[in-house]
Each structure stands twice: as C-alpha cells, then as structure tokens.
C-alpha positions as CSV (number, residue, x, y, z in Angstrom):
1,X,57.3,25.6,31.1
2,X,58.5,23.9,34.0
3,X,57.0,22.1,36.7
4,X,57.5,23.5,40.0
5,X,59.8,21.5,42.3
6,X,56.8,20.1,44.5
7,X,55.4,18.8,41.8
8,X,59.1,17.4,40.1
9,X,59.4,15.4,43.3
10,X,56.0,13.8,43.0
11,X,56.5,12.6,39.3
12,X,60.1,11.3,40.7
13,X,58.4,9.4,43.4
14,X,55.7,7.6,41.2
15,X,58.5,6.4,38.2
16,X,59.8,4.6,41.5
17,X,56.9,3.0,42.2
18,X,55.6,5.4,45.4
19,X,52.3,7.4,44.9
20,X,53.1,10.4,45.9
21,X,50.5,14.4,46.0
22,X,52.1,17.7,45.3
23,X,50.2,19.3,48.2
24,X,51.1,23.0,47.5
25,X,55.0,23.5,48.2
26,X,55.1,19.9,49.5
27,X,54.4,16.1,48.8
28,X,52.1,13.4,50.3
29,X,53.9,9.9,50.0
30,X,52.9,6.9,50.2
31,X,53.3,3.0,49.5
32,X,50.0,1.9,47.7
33,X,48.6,-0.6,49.2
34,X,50.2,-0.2,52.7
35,X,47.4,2.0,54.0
36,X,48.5,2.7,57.2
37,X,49.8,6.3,56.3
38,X,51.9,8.5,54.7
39,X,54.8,11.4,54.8
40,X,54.8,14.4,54.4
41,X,57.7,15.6,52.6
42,X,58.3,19.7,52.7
43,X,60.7,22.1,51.2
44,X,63.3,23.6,54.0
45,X,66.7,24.4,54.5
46,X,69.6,23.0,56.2
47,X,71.7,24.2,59.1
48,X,74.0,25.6,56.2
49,X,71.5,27.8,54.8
50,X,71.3,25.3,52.2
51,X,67.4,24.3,50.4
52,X,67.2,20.7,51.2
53,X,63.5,18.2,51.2
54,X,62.7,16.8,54.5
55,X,60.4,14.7,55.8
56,X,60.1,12.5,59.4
57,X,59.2,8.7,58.9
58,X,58.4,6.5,62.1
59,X,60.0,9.1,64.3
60,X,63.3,9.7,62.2
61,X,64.2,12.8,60.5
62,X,65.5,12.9,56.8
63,X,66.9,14.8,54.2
64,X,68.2,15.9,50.5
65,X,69.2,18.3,48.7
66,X,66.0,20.2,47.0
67,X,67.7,20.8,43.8
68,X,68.6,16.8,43.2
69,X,65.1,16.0,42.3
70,X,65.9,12.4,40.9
71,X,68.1,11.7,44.2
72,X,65.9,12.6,46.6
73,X,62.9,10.5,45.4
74,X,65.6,7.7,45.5
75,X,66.4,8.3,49.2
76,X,62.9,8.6,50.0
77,X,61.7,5.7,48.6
78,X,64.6,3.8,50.3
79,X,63.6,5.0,53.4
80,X,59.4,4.0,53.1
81,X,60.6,0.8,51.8
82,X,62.7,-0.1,54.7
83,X,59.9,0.6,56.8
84,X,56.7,1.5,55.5
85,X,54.4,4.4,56.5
C-alpha cells in the first residue's frame, strides 16, 4: 500500500533533517528548534494545469512539481534553511 502524497512529502522532509505534519492533503514544516513558525506546504496546480506543491515562506511564493516527491522536499528544505520560518 502506498502512502498518500501528503504524507510522502512529510517522510522526505524529515530524512532531510526538517520535521514536517501531513495535515490532511498538506504538510506543516518546520526547523526544530527554530520555533518561530512554520509553512504550510499544500497540493495545487500550476498555470499549466500542471499538479505542483506550494508553499509561501517570509512573503515569497514557491514551487515543485507534486509528483517529484524526493525533489521537492530538497527545494523546500533549501528554502527554510536560507531563511528560517
């Protein structure tokens, strides 16, 4: 059986060191021991029609493609640790 996407993403987050919530369709992410927030990071689509993740961080919109799991919790975890939540 296979996990549902929301929770794929969460799993990818936290092998990269981010703790990270599957919170129905989307995911809670954070930097542990930051605690000044987190992102909320929800399934969408693209101007293309195209099923993408996105989230906002510190006023900046972001995205990936939803079915590049792995790749997505890498650019998400770039973006907190440039600037933290």
């Amino acid at each position: 059986m296979t996990a549902d996407p929301a929770t794929e993403l969460a799993a990818a987050l936290a092998m990269l060191g981010i703790t990270a919530v599957p919170a129905y369709q989307s995911v809670r992410a954070w930097i542990g021991g930051v605690g000044s927030g987190d992102v909320l990071i929800s399934p969408g689509w693209n101007d293309s029609g195209e099923p993408v993740w996105s989230w906002r961080h510190r006023g900046k919109a972001a995205s990936h493609p939803r079915g590049d799991i792995d790749g997505a919790a890498r650019v998400i975890t770039r973006s907190l640790g440039m600037d933290p939540p």
